[in-house]
N, C-alpha and C positions, 0 to 999 in steps of 0.2 A: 199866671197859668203856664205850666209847663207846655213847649208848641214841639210833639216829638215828630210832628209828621212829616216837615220838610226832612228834618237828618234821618229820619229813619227812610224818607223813600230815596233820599241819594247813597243811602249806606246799601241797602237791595240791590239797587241796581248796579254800584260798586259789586258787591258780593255775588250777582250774579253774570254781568260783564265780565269780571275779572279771568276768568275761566276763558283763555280765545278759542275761538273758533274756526276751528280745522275745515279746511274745504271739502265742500260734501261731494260727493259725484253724484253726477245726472242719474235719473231713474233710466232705466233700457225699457223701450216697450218689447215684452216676450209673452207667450201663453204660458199658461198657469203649466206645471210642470204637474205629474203625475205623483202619488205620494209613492214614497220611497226609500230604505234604508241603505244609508251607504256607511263606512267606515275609512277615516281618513290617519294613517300610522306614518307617523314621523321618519323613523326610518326604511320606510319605501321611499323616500326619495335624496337625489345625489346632494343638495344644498339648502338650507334656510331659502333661498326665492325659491324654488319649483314647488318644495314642501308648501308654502303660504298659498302660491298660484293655485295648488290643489285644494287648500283649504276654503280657499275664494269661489271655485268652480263651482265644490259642494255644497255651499252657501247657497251663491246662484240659484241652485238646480232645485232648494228644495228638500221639502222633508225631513228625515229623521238623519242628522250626521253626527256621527262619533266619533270623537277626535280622541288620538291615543299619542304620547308624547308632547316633546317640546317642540312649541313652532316659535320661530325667531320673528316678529313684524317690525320693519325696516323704519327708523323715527320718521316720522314726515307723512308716512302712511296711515291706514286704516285697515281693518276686513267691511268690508256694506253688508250688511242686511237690507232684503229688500228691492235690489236691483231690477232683476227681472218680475217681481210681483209675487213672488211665492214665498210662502208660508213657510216657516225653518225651526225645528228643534233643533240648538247645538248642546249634548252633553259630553262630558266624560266616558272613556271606557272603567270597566273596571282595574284597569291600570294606572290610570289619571292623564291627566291634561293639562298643558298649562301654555297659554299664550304670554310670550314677553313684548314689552316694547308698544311699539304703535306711539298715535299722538291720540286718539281716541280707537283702543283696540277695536272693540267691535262697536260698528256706528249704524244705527237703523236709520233709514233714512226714506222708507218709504212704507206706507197701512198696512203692511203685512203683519200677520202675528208672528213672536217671536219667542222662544224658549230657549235662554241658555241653563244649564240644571249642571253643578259639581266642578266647573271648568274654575283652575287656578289664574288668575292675571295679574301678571306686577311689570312694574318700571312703562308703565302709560305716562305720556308725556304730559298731557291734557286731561281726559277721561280714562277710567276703564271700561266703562259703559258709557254712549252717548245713543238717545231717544229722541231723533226728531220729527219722525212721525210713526204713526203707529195704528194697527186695528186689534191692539191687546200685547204687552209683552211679561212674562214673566221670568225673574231673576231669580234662583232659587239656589240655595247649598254652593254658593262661589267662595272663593277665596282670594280678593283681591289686596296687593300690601305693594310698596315701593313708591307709589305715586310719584313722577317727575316733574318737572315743570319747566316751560319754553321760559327762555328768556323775556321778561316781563310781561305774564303771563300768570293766570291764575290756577287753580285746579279742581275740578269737582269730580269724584271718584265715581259716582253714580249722577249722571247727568239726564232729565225728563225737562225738554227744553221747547216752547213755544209749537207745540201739537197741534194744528189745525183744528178748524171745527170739522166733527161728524156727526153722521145720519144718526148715529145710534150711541150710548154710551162706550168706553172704552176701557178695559178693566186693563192697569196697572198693577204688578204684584211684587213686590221686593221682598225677600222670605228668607230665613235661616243662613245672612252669608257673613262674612265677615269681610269687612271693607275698612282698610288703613286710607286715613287719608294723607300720609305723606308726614316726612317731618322738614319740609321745605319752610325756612322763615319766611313768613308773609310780609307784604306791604301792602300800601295803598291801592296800587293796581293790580296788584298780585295777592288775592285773598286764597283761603287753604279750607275749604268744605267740604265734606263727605257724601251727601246726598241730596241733592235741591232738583226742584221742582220749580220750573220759572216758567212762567207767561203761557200758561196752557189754555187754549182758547176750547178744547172740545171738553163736553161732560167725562171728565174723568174719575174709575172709579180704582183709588188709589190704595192698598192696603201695605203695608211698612211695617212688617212684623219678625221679631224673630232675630234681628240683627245685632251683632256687635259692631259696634263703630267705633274705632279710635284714631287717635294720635289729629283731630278736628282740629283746627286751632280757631276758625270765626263761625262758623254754623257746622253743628251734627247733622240734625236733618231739617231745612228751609224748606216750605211750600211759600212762593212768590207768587202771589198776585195771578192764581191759578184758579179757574172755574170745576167745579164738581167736588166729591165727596173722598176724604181723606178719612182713613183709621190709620194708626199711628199706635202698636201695642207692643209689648213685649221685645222693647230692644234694648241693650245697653246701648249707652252713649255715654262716652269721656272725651273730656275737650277743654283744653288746655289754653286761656286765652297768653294775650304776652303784652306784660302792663308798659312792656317799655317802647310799644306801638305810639303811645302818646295820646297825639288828638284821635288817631285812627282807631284805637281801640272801641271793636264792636264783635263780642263774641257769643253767641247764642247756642243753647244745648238743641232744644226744639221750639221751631217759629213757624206760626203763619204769618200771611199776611195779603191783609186785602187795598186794593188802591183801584184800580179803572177796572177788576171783574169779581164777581163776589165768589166764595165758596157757597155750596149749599151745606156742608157743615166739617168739622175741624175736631176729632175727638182723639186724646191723648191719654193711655189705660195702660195701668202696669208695667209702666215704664222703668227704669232703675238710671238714672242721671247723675254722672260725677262731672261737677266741672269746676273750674278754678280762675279766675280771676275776670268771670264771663257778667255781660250785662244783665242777661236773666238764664237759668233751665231751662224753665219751661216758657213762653209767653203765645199772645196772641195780639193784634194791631188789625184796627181795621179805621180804613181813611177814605170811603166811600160816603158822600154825602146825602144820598137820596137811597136808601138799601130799602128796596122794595119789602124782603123780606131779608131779617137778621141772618146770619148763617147759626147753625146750630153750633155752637161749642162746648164741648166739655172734655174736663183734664180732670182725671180720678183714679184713683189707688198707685198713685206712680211714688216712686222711693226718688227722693232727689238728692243729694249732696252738694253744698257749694263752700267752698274756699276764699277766702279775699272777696266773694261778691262785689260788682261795682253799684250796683241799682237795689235789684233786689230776683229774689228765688223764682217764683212768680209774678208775672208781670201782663198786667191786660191794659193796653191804650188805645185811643181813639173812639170811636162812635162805634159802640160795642156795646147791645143790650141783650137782656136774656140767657146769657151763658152761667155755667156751671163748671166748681170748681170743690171736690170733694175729695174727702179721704185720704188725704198727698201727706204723705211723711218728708219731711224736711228739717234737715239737719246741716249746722258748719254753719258758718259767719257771712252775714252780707249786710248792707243798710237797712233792707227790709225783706222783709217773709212773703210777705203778700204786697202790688200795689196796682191801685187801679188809679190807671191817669189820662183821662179824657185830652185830647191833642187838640190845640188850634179850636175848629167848630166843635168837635167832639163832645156830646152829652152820654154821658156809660149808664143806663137803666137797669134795674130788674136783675143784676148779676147774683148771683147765690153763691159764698162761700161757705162751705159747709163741714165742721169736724175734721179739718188737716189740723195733724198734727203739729206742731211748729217748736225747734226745740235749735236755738238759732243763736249765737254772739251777736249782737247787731256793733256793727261797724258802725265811726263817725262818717257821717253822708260824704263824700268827694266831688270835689271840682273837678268837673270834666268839660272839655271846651264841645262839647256835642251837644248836652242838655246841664241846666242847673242843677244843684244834688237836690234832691226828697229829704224829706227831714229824718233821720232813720226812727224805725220805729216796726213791730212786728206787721201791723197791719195800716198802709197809707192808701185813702181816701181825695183823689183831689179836688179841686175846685170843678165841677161839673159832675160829678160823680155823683148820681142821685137816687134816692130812692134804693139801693143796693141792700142784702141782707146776708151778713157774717156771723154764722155760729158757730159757738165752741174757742170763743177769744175771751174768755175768762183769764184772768192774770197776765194777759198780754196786753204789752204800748200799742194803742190805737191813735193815730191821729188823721182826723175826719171833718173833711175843709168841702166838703158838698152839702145838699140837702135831701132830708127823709134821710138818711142809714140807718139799719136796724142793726146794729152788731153789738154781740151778745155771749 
């Protein structure tokens, strides 16, 4: 039996480690400020530091701020969100905006809601967005491209990173932007991700719609070991793994993943996914041994593409029952199209594959020093995999090493 738990929870936590972390600044206790539109223009002031200092105050203070021109933010730095406790939309004039630089441009860092909406961000050290706490933030209509990267150091372009718990759910919005993640070569400690979601303890209600993601090279969009409710619709994602990582090679289009908090559900819809020489597209993993109640999953009507594949297109492991998995067009070469592989304890129940299309070169399975190969094949069934039901694998290689599958 395939055991992906342990590599896959040191490869997480690699993947989400790897991104360092910029020192936060203290919150300031202040009252709530008054709502209020202000306008912050680059050239009212005599240098890049006074320009930022003002852009910081606006921040501070609150409300509705409009940023017009280029602000220069100094490497080493940040703008905070959140400081003084108040509430902030940052957008665009209709002239545009664009923040450069930072090592996490704009970093929230304390329950306030936040809206940034049209604002350009490139050449971030670390993040272009960093969320580490929050009472609601949404990302909408950005344009973030250049990603940098500290000296051995990772990078995540959109960063939703260990949330606290709260009284009340917390909505999450990422929407319409386009986010390069960098074409910095990765390594070991230094992984290269576009949007992850790590160790969020509050109920969070996460919607990821709308986006282009490129130039990824180890995760598009990662949710780690995050509590509450993810949709996941309508983004591209392209990502580029690099086979001459070696043992390190571990590149994912879209991933959950559960280990010490569950999601209450995982659903991945119209998606459009190109990727190349990545361990799965699409997948899901879950290593929680007592799951009171399953998370909801399902991954349906999404267009995937893969290239070189290492594993396979879609990929479900671990103790993962009840999910659903429909409609998915899939195209290009990998070991396998479909595979469900119960990890370590892992028993995979009740999963429904249903009508994906599958139109695939199946590659010979590879030696990888992370996990054994799978035996290629359009649709693999492991050793625990039981009771599962696959329809619409007519004229497709099946091989089916559990008990009860109904696939057909």
């Amino acid at each position: 039996m395939l055991n992906l738990s342990r590599s896959t929870a040191c490869v997480a936590a690699l993947i989400v480690a790897a991104a360092l972390a910029a020192p936060a600044a203290a919150a300031v206790s202040s009252p709530q400020g008054p709502a209020r539109t202000v306008s912050i223009d680059r050239d009212a002031y005599a240098d890049d530091t006074s320009a930022v200092a003002a852009l910081q105050s606006a921040i501070d203070a609150g409300g509705d701020v409009v940023v017009n021109g280029t602000f220069v933010v100094p490497f080493g730095q940040s703008l905070f969100v959140g400081r003084y406790g108040n509430d902030v939309a940052i957008r665009a004039s209709k002239d545009g905006a664009t923040l450069v630089g930072g090592t996490r441009t704009l970093s929230q860092i304390a329950p306030v809601r936040m809206t940034v909406s049209g604002i350009a961000i490139s050449a971030s050290q670390a993040s272009y967005i960093y969320v580490g706490q929050t009472s609601g933030s949404t990302v909408r209509d950005c344009v973030m491209t250049g990603l940098q990267r500290l000296a051995g150091a990772g990078t995540v372009g959109l960063f939703v990173d260990r949330v606290p718990a709260a009284a009340a759910p917390v909505d999450v919005v990422v929407e319409d932007n386009l986010i390069d993640a960098g074409d910095a070569q990765w390594t070991m400690t230094a992984m290269n991700n576009a949007v992850v979601v790590n160790g969020v303890v509050a109920e969070l209600q996460a919607t990821i719609r709308g986006n282009r993601i490129q130039a990824a090279q180890t995760a598009g969009i990662f949710v780690n070991d995050s509590a509450g409710d993810y949709a996941i619709e309508k983004n591209h994602v392209s990502l580029q793994g690099q086979r001459d990582r070696g043992p390190f090679l571990w590149s994912l289009g879209i991933w959950g993943r559960s280990a010490s908090r569950a999601m209450a559900s995982f659903t991945v819809t119209n998606n459009d996914v190109d990727v190349m020489n990545s361990v799965a597209a699409i997948g899901y993993g879950n290593f929680l041994v007592d799951a009171a109640q399953p998370p909801n999953v399902l991954v349906a009507n999404n267009r995937v593409r893969i290239v070189s594949g290492v594993l396979s297109v879609l990929l479900l492991h671990g103790n993962v029952d009840g999910s659903t998995w429909r409609h998915n067009v899939i195209t290009g070469s990998a070991p396998n199209a479909v595979a469900l592989i119960p990890a370590g304890f892992g028993i995979a129940e009740s999963n429904l594959f249903q009508q994906n299309a599958i139109e695939i070169a199946l590659l010979d399975a590879q030696a990888h020093p992370m996990f054994p190969p799978v035996p290629e094949s359009h649709v693999y069934f492991g050793v625990g995999a039981n009771d599962n039901l696959a329809r619409g694998c007519r004229d497709l290689s099946v091989v089916d090493l559990g008990v009860g599958n109904t696939i057909r």
